[in-house]
PDB file of N, CA, C and O in Angstrom:
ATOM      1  N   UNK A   1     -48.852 -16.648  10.563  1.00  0.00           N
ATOM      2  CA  UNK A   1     -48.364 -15.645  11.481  1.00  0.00           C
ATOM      3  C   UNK A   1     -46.991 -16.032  11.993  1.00  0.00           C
ATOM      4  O   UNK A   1     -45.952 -15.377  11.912  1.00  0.00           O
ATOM      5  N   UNK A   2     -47.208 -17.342  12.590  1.00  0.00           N
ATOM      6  CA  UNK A   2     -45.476 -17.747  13.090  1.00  0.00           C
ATOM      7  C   UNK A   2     -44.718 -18.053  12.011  1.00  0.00           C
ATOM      8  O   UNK A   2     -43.606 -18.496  12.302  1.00  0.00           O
ATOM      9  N   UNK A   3     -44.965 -17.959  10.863  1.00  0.00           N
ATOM     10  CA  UNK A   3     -44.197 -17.663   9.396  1.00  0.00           C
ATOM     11  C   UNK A   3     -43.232 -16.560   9.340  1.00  0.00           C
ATOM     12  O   UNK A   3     -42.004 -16.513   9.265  1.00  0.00           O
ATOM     13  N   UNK A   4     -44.734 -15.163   9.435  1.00  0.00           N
ATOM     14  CA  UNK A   4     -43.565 -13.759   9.232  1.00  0.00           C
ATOM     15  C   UNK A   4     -42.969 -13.455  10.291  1.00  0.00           C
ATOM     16  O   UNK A   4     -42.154 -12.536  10.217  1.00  0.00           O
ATOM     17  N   UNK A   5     -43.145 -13.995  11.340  1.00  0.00           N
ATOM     18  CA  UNK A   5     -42.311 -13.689  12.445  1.00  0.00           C
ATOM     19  C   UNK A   5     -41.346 -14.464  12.258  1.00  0.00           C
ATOM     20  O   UNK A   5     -40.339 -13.882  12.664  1.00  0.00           O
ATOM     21  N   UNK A   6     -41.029 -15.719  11.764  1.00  0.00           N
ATOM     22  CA  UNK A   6     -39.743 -16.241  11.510  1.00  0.00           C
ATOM     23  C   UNK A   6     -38.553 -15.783  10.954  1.00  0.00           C
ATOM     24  O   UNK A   6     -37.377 -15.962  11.271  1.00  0.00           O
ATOM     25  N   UNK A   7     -39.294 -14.920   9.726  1.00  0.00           N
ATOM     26  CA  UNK A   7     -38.778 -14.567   8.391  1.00  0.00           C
ATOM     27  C   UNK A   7     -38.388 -13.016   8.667  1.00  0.00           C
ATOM     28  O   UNK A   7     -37.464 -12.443   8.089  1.00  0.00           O
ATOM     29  N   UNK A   8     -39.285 -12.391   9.698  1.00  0.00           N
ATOM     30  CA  UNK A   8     -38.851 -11.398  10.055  1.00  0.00           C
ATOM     31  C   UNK A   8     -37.378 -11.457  10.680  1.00  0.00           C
ATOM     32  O   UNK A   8     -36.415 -10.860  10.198  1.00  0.00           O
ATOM     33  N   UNK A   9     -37.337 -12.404  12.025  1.00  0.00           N
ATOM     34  CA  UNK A   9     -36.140 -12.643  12.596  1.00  0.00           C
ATOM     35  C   UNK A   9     -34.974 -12.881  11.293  1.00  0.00           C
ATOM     36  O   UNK A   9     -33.839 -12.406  11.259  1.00  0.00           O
ATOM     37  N   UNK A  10     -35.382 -13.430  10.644  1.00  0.00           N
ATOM     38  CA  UNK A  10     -34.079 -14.019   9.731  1.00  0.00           C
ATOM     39  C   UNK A  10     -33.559 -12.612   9.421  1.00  0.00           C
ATOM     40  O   UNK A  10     -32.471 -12.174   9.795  1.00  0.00           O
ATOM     41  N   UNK A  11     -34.809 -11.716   8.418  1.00  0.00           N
ATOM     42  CA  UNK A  11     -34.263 -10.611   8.269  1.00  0.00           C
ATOM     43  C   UNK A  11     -33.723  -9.731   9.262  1.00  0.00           C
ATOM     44  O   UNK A  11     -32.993  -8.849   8.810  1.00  0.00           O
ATOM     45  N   UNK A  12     -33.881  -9.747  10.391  1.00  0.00           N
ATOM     46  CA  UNK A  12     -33.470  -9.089  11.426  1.00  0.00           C
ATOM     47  C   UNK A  12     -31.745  -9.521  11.314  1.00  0.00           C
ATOM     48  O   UNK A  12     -30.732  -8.873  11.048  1.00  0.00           O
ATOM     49  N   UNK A  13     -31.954 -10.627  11.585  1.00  0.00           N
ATOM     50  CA  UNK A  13     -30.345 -11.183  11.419  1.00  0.00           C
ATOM     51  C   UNK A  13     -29.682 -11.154  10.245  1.00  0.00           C
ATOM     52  O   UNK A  13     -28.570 -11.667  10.376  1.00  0.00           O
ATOM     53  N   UNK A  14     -29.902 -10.762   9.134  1.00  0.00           N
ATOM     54  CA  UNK A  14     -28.966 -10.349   8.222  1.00  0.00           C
ATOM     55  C   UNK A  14     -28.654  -8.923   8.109  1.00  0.00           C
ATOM     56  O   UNK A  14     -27.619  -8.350   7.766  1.00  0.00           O
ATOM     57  N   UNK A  15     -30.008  -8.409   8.549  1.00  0.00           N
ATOM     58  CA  UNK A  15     -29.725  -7.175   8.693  1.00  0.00           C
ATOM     59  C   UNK A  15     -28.655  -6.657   9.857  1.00  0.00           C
ATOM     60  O   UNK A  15     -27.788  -5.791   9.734  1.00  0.00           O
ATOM     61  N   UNK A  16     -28.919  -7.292  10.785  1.00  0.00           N
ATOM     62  CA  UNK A  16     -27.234  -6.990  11.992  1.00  0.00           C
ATOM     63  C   UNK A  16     -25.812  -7.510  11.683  1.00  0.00           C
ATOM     64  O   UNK A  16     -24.829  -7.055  12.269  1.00  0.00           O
ATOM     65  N   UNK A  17     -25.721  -8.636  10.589  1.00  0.00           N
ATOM     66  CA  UNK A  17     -25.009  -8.912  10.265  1.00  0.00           C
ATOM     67  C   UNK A  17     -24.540  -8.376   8.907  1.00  0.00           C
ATOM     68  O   UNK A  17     -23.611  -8.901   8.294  1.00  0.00           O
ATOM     69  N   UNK A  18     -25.143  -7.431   8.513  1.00  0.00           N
ATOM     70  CA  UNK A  18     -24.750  -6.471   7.415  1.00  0.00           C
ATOM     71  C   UNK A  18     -24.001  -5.025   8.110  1.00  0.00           C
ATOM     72  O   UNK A  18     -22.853  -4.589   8.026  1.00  0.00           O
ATOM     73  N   UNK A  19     -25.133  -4.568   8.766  1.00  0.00           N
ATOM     74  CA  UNK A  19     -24.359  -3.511   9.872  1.00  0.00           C
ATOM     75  C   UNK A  19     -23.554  -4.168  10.515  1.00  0.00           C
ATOM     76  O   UNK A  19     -23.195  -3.454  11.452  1.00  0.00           O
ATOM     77  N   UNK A  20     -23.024  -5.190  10.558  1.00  0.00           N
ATOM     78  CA  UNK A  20     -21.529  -5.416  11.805  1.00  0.00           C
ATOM     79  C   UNK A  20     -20.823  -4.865  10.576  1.00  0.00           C
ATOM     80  O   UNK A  20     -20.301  -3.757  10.451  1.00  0.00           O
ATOM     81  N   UNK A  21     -20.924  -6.031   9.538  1.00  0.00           N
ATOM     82  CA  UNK A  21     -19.754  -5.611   8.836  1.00  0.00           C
ATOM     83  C   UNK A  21     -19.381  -4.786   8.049  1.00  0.00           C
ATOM     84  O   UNK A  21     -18.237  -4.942   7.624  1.00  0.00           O
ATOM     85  N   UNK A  22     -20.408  -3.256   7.402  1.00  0.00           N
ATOM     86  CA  UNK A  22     -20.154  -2.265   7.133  1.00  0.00           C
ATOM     87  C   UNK A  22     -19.777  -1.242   8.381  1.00  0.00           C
ATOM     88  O   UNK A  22     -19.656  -0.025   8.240  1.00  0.00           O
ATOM     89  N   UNK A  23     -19.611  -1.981   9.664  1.00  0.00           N
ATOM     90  CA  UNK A  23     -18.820  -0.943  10.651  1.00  0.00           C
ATOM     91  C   UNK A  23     -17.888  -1.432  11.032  1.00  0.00           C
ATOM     92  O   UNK A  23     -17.213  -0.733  11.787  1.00  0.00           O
ATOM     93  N   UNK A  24     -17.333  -2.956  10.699  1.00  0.00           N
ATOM     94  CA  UNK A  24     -15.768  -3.501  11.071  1.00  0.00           C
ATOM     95  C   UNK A  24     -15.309  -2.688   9.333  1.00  0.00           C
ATOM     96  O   UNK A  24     -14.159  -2.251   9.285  1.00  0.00           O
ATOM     97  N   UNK A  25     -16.070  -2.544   8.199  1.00  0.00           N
ATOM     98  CA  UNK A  25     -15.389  -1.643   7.239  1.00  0.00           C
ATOM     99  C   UNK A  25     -14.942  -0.232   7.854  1.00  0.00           C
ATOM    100  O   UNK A  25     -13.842   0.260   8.110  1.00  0.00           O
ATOM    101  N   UNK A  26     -16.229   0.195   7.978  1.00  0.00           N
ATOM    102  CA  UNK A  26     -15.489   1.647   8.297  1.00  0.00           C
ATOM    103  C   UNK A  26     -14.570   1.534   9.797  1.00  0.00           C
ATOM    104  O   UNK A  26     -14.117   2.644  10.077  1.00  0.00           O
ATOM    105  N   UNK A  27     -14.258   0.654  10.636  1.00  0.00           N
ATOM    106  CA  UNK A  27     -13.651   1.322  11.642  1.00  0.00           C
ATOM    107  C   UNK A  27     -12.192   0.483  10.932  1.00  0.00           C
ATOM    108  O   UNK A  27     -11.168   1.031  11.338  1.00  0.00           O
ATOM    109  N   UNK A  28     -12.008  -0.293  10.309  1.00  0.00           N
ATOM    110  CA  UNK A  28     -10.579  -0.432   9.694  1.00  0.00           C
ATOM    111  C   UNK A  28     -10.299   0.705   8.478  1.00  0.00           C
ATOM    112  O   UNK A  28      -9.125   0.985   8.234  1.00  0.00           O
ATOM    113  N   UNK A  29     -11.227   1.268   7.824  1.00  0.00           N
ATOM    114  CA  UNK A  29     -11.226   2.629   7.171  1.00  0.00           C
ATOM    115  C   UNK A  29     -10.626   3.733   8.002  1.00  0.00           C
ATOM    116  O   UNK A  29      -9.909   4.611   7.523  1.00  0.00           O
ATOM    117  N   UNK A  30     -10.948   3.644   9.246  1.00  0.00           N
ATOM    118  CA  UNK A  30     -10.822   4.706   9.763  1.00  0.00           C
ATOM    119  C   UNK A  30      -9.453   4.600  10.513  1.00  0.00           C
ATOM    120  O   UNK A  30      -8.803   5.639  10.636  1.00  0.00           O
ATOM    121  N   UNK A  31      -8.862   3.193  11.128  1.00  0.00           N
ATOM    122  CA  UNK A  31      -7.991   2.835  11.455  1.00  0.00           C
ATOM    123  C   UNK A  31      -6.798   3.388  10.398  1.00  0.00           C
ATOM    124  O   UNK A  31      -5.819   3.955  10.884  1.00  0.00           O
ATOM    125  N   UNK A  32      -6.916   3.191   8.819  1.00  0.00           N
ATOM    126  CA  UNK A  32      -5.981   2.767   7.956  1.00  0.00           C
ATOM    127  C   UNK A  32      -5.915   5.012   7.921  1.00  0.00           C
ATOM    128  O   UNK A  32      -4.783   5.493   7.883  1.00  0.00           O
ATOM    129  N   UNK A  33      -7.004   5.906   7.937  1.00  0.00           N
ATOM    130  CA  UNK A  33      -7.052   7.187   8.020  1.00  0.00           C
ATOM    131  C   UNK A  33      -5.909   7.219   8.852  1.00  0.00           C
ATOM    132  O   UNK A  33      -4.803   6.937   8.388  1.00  0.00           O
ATOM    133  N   UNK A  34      -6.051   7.500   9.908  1.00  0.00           N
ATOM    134  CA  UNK A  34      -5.389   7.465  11.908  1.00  0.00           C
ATOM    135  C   UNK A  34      -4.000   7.866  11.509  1.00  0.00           C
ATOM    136  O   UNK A  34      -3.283   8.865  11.566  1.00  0.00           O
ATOM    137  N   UNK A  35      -3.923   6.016  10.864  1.00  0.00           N
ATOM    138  CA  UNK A  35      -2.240   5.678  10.674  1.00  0.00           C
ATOM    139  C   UNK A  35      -1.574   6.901  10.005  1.00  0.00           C
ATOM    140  O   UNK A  35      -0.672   7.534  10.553  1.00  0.00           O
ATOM    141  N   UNK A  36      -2.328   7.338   8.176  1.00  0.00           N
ATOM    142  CA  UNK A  36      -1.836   7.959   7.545  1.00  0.00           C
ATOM    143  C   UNK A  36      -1.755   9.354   7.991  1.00  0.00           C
ATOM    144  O   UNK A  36      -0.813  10.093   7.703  1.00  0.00           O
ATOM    145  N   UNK A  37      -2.759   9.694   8.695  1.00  0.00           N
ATOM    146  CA  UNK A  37      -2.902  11.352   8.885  1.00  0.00           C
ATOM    147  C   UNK A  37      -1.480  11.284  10.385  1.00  0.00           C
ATOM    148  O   UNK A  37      -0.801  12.307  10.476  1.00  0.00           O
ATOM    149  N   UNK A  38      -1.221  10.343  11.209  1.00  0.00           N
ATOM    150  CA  UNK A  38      -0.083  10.151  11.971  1.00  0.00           C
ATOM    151  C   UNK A  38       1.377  10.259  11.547  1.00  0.00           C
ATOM    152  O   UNK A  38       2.289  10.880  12.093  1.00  0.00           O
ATOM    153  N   UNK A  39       1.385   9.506  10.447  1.00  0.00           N
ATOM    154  CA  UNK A  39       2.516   9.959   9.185  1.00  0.00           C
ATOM    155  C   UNK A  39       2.561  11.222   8.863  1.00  0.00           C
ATOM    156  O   UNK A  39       3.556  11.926   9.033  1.00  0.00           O
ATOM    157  N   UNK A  40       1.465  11.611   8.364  1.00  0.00           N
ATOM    158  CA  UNK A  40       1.906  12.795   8.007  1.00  0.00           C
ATOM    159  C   UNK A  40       2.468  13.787   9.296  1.00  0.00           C
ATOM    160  O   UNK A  40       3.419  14.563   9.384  1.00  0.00           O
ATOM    161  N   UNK A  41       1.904  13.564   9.793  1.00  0.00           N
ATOM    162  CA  UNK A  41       2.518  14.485  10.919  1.00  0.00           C
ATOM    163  C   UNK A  41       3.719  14.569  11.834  1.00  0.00           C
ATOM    164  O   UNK A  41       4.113  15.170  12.833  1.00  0.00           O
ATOM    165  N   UNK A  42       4.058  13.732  11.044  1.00  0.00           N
ATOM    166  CA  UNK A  42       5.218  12.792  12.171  1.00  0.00           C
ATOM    167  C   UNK A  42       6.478  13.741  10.795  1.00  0.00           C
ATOM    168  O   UNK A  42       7.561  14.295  10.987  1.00  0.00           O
ATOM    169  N   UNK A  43       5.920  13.605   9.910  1.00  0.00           N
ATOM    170  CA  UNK A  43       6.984  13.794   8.598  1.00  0.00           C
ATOM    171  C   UNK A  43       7.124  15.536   9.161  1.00  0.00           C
ATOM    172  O   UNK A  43       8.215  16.053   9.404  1.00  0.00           O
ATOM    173  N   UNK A  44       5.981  16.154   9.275  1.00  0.00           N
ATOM    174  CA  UNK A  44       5.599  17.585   9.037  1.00  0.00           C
ATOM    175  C   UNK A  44       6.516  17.906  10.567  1.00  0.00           C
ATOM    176  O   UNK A  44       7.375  18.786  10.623  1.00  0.00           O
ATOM    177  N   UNK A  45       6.278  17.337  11.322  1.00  0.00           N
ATOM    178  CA  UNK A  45       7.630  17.591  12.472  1.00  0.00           C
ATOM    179  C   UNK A  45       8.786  17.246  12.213  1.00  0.00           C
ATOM    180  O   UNK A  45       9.678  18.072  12.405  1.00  0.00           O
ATOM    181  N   UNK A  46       9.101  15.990  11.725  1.00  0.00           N
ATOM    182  CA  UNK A  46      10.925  16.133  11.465  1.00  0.00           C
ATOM    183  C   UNK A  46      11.293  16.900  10.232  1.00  0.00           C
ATOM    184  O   UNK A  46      12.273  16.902   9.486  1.00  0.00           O
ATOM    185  N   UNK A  47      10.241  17.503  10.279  1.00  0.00           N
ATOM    186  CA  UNK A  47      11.045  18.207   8.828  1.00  0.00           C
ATOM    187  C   UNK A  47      11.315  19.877   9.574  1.00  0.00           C
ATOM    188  O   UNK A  47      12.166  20.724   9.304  1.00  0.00           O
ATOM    189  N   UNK A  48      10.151  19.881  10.637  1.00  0.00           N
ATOM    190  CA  UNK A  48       9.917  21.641  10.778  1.00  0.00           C
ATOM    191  C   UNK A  48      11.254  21.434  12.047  1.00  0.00           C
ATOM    192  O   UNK A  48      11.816  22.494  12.325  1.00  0.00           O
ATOM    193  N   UNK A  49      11.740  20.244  12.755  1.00  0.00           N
ATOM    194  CA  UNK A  49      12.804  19.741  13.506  1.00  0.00           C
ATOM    195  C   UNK A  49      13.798  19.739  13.281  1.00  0.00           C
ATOM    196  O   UNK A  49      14.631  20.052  14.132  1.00  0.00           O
ATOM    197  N   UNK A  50      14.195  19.318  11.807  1.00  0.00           N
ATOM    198  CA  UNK A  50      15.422  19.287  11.267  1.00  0.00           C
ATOM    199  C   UNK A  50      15.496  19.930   9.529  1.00  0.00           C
ATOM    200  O   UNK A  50      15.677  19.169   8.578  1.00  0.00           O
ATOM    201  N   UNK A  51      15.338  21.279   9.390  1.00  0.00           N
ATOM    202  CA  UNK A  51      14.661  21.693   8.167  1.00  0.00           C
ATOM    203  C   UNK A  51      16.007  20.978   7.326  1.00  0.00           C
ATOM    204  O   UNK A  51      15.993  21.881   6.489  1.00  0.00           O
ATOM    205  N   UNK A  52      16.782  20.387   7.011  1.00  0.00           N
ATOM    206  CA  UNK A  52      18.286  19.851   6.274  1.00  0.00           C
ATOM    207  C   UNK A  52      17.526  18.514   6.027  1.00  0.00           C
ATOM    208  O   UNK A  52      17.728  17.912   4.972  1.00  0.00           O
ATOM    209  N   UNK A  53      16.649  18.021   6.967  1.00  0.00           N
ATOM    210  CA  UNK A  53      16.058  16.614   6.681  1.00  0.00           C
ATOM    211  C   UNK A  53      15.650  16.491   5.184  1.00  0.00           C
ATOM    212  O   UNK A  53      15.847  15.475   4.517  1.00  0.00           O
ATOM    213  N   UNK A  54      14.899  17.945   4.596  1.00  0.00           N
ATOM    214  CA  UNK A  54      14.532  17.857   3.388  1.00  0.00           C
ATOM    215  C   UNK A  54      15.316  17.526   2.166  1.00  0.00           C
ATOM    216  O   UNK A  54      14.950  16.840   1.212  1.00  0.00           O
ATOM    217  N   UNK A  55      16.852  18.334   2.418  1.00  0.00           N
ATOM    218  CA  UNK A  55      17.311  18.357   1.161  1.00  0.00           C
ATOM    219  C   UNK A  55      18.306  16.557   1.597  1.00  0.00           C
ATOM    220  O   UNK A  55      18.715  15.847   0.679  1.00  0.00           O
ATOM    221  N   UNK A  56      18.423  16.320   2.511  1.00  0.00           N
ATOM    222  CA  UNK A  56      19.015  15.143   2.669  1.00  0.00           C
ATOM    223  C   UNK A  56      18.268  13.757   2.098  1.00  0.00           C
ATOM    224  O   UNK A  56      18.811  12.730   1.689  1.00  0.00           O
ATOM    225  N   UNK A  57      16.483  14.147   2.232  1.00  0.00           N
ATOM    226  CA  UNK A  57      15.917  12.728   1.876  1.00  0.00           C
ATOM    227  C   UNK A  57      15.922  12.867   0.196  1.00  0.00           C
ATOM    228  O   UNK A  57      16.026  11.816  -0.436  1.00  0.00           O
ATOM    229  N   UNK A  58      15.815  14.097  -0.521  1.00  0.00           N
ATOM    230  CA  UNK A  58      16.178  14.368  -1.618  1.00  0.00           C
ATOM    231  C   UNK A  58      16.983  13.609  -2.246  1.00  0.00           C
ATOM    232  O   UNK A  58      16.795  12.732  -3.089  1.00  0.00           O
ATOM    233  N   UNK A  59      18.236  14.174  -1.583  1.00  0.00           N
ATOM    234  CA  UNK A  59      20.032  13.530  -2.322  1.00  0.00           C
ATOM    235  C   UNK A  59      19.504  11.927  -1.887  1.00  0.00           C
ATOM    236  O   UNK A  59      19.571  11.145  -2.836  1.00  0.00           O
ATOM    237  N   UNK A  60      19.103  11.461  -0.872  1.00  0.00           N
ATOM    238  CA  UNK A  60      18.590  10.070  -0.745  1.00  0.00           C
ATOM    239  C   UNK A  60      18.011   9.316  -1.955  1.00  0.00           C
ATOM    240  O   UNK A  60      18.620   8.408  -2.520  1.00  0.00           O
ATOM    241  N   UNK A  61      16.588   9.829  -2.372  1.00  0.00           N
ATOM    242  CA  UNK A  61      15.727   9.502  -3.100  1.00  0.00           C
ATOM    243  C   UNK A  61      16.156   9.801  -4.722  1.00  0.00           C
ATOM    244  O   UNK A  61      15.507   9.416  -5.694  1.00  0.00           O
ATOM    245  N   UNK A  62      17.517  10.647  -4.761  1.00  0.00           N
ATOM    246  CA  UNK A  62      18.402  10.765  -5.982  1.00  0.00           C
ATOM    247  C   UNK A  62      19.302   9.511  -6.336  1.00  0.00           C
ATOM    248  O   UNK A  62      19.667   8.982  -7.386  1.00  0.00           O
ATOM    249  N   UNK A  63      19.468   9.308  -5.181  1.00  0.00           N
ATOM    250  CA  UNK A  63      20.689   8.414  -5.003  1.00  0.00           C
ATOM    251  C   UNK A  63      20.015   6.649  -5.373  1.00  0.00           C
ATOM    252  O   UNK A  63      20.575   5.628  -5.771  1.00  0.00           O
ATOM    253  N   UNK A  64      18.705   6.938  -5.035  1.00  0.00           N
ATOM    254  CA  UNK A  64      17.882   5.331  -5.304  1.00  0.00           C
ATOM    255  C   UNK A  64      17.612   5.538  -6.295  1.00  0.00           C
ATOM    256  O   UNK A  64      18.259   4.755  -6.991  1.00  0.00           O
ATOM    257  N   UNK A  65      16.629   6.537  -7.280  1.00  0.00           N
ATOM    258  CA  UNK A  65      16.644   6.592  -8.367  1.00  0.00           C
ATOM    259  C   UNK A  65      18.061   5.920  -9.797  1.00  0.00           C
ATOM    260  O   UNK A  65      18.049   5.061 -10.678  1.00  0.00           O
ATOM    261  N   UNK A  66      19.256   7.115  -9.184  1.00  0.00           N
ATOM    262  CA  UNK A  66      20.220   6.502 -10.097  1.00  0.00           C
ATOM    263  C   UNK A  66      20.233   4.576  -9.971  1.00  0.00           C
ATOM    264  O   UNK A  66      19.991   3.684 -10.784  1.00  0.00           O
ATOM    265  N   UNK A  67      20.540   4.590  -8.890  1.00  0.00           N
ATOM    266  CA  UNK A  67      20.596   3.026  -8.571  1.00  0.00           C
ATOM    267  C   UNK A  67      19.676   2.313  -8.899  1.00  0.00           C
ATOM    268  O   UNK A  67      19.992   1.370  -9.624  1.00  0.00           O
ATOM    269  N   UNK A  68      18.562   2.417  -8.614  1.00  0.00           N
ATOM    270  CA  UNK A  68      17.614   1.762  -9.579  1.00  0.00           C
ATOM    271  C   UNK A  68      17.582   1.695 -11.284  1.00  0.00           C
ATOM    272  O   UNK A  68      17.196   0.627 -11.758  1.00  0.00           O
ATOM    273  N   UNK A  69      17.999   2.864 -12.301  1.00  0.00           N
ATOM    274  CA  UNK A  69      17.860   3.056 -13.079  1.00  0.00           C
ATOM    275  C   UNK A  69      19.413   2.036 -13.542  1.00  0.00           C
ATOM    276  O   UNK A  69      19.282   1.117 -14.351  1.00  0.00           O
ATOM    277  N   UNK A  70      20.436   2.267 -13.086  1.00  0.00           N
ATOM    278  CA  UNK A  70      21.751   1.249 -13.161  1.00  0.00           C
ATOM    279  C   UNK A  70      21.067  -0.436 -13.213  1.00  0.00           C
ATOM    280  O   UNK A  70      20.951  -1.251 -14.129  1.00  0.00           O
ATOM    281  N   UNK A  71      20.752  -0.454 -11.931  1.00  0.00           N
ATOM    282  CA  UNK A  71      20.017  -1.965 -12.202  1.00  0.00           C
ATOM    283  C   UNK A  71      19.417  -2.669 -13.479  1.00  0.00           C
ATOM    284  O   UNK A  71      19.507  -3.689 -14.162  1.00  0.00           O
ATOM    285  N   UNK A  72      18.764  -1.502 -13.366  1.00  0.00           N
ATOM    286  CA  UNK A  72      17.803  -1.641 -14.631  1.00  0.00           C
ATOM    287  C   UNK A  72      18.545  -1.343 -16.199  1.00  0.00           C
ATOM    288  O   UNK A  72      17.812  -1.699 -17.121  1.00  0.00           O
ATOM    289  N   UNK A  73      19.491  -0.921 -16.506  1.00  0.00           N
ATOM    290  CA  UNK A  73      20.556  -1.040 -16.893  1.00  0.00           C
ATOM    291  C   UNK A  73      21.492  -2.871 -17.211  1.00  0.00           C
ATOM    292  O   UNK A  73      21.731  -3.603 -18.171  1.00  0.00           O
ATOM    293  N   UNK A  74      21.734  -2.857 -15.680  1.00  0.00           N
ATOM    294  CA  UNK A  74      22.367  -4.169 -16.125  1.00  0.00           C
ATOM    295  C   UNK A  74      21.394  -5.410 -16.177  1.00  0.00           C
ATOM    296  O   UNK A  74      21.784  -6.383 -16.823  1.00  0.00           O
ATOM    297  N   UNK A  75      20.316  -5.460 -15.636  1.00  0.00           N
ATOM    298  CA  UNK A  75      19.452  -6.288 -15.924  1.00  0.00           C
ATOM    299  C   UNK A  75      19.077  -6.832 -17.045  1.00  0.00           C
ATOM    300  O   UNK A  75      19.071  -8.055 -17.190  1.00  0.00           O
ATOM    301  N   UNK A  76      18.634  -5.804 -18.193  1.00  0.00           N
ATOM    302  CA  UNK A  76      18.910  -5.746 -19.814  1.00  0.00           C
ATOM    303  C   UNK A  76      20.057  -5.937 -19.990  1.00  0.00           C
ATOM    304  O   UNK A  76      19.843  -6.618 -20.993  1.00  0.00           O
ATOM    305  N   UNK A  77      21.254  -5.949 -19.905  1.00  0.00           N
ATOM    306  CA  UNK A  77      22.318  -6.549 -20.533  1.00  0.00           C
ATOM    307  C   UNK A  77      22.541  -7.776 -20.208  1.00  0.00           C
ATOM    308  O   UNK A  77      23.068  -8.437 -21.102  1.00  0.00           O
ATOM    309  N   UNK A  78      22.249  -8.498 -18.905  1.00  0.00           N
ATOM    310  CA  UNK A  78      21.921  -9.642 -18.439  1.00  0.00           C
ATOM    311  C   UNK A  78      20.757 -10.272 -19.597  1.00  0.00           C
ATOM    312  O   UNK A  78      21.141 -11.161 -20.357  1.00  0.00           O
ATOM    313  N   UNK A  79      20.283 -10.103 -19.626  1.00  0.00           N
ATOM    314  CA  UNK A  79      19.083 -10.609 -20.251  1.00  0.00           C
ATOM    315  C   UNK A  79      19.231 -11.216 -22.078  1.00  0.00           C
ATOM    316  O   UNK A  79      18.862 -12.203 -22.713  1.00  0.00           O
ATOM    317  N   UNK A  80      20.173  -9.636 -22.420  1.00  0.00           N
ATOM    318  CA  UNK A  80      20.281  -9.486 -23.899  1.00  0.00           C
ATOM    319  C   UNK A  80      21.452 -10.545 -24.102  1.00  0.00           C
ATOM    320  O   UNK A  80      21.572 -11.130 -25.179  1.00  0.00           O
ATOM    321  N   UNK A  81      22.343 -10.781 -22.990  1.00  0.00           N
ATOM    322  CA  UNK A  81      23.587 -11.515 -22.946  1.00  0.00           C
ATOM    323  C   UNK A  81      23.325 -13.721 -23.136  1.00  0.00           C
ATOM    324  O   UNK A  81      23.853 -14.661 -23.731  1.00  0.00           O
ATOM    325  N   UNK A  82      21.968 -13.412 -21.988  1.00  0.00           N
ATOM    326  CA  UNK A  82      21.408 -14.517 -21.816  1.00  0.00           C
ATOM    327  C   UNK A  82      20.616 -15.149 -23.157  1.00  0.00           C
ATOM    328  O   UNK A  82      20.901 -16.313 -23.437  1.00  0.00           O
ATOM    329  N   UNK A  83      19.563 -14.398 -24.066  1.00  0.00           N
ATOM    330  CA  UNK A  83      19.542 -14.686 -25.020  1.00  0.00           C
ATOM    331  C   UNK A  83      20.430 -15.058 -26.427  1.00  0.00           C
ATOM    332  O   UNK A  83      20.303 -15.748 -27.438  1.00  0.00           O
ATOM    333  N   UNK A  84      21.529 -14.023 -25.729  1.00  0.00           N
ATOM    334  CA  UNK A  84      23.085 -14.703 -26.997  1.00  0.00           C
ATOM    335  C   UNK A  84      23.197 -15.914 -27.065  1.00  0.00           C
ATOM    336  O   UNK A  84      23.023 -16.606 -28.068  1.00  0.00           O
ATOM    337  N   UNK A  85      23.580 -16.353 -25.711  1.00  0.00           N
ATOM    338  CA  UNK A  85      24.215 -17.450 -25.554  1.00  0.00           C
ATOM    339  C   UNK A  85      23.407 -18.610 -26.361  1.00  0.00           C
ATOM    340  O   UNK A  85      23.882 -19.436 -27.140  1.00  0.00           O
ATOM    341  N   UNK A  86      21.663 -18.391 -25.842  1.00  0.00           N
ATOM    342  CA  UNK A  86      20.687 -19.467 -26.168  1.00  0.00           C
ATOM    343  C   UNK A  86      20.752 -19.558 -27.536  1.00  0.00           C
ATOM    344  O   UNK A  86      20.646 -20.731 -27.894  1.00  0.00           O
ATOM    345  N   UNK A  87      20.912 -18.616 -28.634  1.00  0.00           N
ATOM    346  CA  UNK A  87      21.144 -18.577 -30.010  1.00  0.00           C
ATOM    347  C   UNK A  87      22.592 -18.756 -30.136  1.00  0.00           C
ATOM    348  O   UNK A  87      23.010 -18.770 -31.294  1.00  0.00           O
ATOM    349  N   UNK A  88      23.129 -18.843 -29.544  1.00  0.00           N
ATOM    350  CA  UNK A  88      24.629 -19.606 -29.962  1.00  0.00           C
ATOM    351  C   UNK A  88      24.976 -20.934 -29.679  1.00  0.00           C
ATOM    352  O   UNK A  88      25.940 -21.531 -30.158  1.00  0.00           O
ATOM    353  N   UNK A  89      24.075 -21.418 -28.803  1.00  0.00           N
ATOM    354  CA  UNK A  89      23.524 -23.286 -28.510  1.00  0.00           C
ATOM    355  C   UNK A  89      23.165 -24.213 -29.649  1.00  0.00           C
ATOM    356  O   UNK A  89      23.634 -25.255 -30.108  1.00  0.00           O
ATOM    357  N   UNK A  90      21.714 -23.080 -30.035  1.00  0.00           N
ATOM    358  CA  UNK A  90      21.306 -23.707 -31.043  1.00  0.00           C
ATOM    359  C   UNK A  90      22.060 -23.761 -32.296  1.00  0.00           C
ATOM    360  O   UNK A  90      21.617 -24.390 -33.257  1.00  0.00           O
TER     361      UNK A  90
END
């Protein structure tokens, strides 16, 4: 008898310690929701605030694209340049 009552407790205690931490999951789930659905809204006002915001983050996000794609550009020639050299060592 003072067996399953032991064994009960144990299970008792894993069992609360399973529910803690499928509710520190969901309340950082729900935390990480909050944040995003806050973003969005935050976006959905400076945009309905400053309707020019749109075409400006545009020409922005044009402007990183090219630049990124340049990088990426000279990176490969860096690279292709760097292998010359190593076959011109040997």
């Amino acid at each position: 008898m003072a067996e399953s009552e032991f064994q009960q407790g144990n299970d008792d205690g894993k069992t609360r310690e399973n529910f803690k931490k499928s509710i520190e999951e969901l309340l950082e789930k729900m935390e990480n929701l909050t944040v995003w659905a806050t973003q969005i809204v935050y976006d959905c006002t400076a945009i309905r605030t400053n309707p020019a915001l749109t075409t400006t983050m545009q020409h922005l996000e044009d402007a990183f694209l090219r630049c990124k794609e340049h990088m990426e550009k000279k990176r490969q020639e860096v690279l292709m340049e760097s292998r010359g050299e190593g076959q011109k060592k040997e």
